[in-house]
N, C-alpha and C positions, 0 to 999 in steps of 0.2 A: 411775064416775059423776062426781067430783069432775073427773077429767079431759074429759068430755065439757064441763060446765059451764064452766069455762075457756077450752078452745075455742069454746064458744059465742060470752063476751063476748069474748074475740080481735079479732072480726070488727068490734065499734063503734070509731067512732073515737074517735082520743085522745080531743079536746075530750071528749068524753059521757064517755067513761070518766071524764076528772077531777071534769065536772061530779057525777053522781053519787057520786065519789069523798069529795069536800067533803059532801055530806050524808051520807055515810057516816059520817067523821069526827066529826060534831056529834053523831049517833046513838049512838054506841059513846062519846065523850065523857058523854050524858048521862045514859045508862046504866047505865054501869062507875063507880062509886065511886072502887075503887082505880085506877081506871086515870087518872082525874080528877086522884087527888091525886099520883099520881106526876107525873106529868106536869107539875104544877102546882109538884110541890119542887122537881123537875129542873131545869125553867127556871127561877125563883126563887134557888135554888143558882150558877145559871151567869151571873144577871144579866139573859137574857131576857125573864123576865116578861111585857115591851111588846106582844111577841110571841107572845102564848099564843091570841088569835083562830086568826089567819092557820095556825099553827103544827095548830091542831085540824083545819081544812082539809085541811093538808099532810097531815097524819099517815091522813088518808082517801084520799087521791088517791095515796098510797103501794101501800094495799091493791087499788084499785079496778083502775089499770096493771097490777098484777101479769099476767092472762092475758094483755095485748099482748106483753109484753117477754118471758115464757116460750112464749106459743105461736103468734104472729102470727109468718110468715116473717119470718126474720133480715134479709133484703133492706128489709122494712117496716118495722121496727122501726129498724134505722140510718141510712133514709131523716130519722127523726125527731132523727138527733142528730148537733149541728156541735161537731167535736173543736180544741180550742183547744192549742194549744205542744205537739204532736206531734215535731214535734222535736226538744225533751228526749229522748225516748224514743231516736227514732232515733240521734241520734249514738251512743246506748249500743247499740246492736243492730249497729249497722254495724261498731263497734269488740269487738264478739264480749263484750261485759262483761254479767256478769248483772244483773238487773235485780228487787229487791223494789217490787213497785206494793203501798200499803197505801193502803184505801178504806176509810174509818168509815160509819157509818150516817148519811150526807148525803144528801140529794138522794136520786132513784134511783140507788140503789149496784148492783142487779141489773145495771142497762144498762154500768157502766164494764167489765166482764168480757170481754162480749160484743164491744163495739167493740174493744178490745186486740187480740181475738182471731179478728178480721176483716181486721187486718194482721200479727199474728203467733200464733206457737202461746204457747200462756199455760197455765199448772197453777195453777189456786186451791186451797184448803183449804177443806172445807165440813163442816159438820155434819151427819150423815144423821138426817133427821128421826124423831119418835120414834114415831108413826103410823104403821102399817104403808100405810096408804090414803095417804100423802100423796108415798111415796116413789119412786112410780111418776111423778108430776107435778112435784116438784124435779130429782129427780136425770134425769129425760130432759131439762127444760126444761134447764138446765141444761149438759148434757155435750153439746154443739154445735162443729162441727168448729172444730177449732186449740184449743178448750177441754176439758181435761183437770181431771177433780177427783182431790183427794187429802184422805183421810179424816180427821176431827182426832183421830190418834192415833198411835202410836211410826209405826207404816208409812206411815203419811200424808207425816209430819216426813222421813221419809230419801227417800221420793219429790219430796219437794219439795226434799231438799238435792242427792240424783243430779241432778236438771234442775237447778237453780240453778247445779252445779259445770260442769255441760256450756255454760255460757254461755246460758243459755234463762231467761225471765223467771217469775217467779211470783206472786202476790199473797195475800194476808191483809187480815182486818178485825182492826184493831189495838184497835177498842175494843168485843170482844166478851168476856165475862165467862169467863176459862180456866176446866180444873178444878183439883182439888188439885195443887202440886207444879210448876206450870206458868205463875206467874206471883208476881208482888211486889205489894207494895203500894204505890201511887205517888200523887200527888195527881191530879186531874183536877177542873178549875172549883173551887178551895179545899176539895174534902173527900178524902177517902181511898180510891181503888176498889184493886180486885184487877187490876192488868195484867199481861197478855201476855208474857214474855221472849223466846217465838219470836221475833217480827220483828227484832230487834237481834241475835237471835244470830243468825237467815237473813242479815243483811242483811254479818254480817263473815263470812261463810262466803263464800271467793274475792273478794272487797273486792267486793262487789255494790255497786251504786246503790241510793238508795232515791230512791221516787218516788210520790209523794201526788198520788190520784184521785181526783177526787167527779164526779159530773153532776145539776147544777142543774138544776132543774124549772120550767120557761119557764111563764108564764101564761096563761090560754088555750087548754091543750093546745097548745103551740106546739111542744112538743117540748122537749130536753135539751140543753144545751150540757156537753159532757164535758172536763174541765178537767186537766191534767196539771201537779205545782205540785212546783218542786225541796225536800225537805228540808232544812230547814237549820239543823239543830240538830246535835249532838255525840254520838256514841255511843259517846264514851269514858266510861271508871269501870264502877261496879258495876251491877248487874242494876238495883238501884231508880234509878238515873242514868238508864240509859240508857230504865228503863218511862217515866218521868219527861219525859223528851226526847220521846217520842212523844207521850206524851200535851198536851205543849205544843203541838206542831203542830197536834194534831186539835183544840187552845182555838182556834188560830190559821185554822186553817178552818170550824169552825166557826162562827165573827163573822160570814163573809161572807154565809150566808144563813141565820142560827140559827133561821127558823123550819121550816126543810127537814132539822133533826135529828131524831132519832128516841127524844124526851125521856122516854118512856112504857116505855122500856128498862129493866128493873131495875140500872144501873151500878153500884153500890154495893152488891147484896148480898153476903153474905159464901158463900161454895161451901161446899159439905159436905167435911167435915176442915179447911179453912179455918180458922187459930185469927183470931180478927175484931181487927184493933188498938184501941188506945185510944179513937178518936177513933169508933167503932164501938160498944163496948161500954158507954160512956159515954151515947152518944146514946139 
């Protein structure tokens, strides 16, 4: 059912979908309490605020795309999006060097997947949702030829390190909440979340590249510009260094279109087994 529906709205154009999208946004903003106030810390926390209108919009026109980009021909959907410094890329592909692509919750993050892996084969890491209805509609949208998923779990991690070792590229969302055992505490916008140490240690497994994705969301339903943006920070020291390091980049990406984040994230809870630090238990 859920998947018929989907394909339904597939079929409207961008433009509609986003329009829609943005009163969706406003709906579910005024609605959802919690969802209000999170939303409301988050940016506040990160300096945002200015942008918390446009940001409610964004955060609907996130939802409403969804059917296009999962279930409108691949041909359609990439029609919608102009790829910017592809060429980073390439010289690593050409020189056989593996390649960490990490994509935060920017922009439509679904669409950077998809284009990679329209000019080359790509394994991402995904989470299989907890819905048994929902998983027939991710994981097909989703597993699209040259696009390979890997599960986030021990099997997942050594399929994503056999391709990574073979010189073949992979990708991660770097500011997505781990579970126990599998991440640091690191700062991210002055407060303290739980980060990720996968990507830093993917990314010294066979001296890979790292390589920071987002795709901007044009106005208008214009479509996506997908953006490929070198790393440049240090992933030497320890595990909170190197979460650290990431999570600077994704501040540093973030600025460029902060209301196209996806504020309404719980980024700062603490995981189950998780002991919560100071700056946590305090608050």
């Amino acid at each position: 059912m859920l998947l018929r529906i989907f394909r339904f709205f597939s079929v409207f154009p961008l433009p509609v979908l986003h329009a829609l999208g943005a009163a969706l946004g406003w709906l579910v903003y005024g609605l959802s309490p919690s969802y209000r106030r999170r939303m409301k810390a988050n940016m506040a926390q990160a300096g945002f605020s200015a942008h918390l209108n446009q940001a409610v919009s964004e955060a609907g026109k996130a939802l409403a795309e969804l059917p296009f980009i999962w279930c409108a021909a691949p041909e359609r959907v990439s029609r919608h999006a102009n790829i910017e410094n592809w060429e980073l890329v390439q010289k690593n592909l050409d020189a056989g060097k593996g390649i960490v692509f990490l994509t935060p919750h920017l922009g439509c993050f679904e669409i950077t997947a998809q284009e990679i892996a329209h000019r080359t084969e790509l394994m991402v890491m995904y989470r299989p949702p907890k819905k048994e209805a929902m998983k027939p509609l991710i994981e097909g949208a989703r597993a699209r030829k040259n696009l390979l998923l890997a599960p986030a779990n021990m099997s997942g991690v050594r399929m994503l390190a056999k391709f990574l070792k073979k010189g073949q590229p992979i990708g991660l969302l770097p500011d997505q909440v781990p579970q126990e055992g599998e991440g640091v505490w690191a700062d991210f916008f002055g407060r303290t979340a739980y980060t990720m140490t996968l990507p830093a240690k993917m990314a010294q497994l066979g001296d890979a590249t790292v390589v920071i994705v987002y795709a901007e969301r044009l106005p208008g339903g214009k479509g996506y510009t997908v953006r490929f943006v070198p790393f440049e920070g240090s992933l030497e020291g320890d595990n909170a260094a190197q979460a650290r390091a990431i999570n600077a980049a994704m501040e540093k990406l973030i600025a460029r279109c902060p209301a196209q984040y996806y504020w309404s994230y719980n980024r700062y809870k603490v995981p189950a087994g998780v002991a919560a630090p100071a700056q946590q238990e305090a608050a």
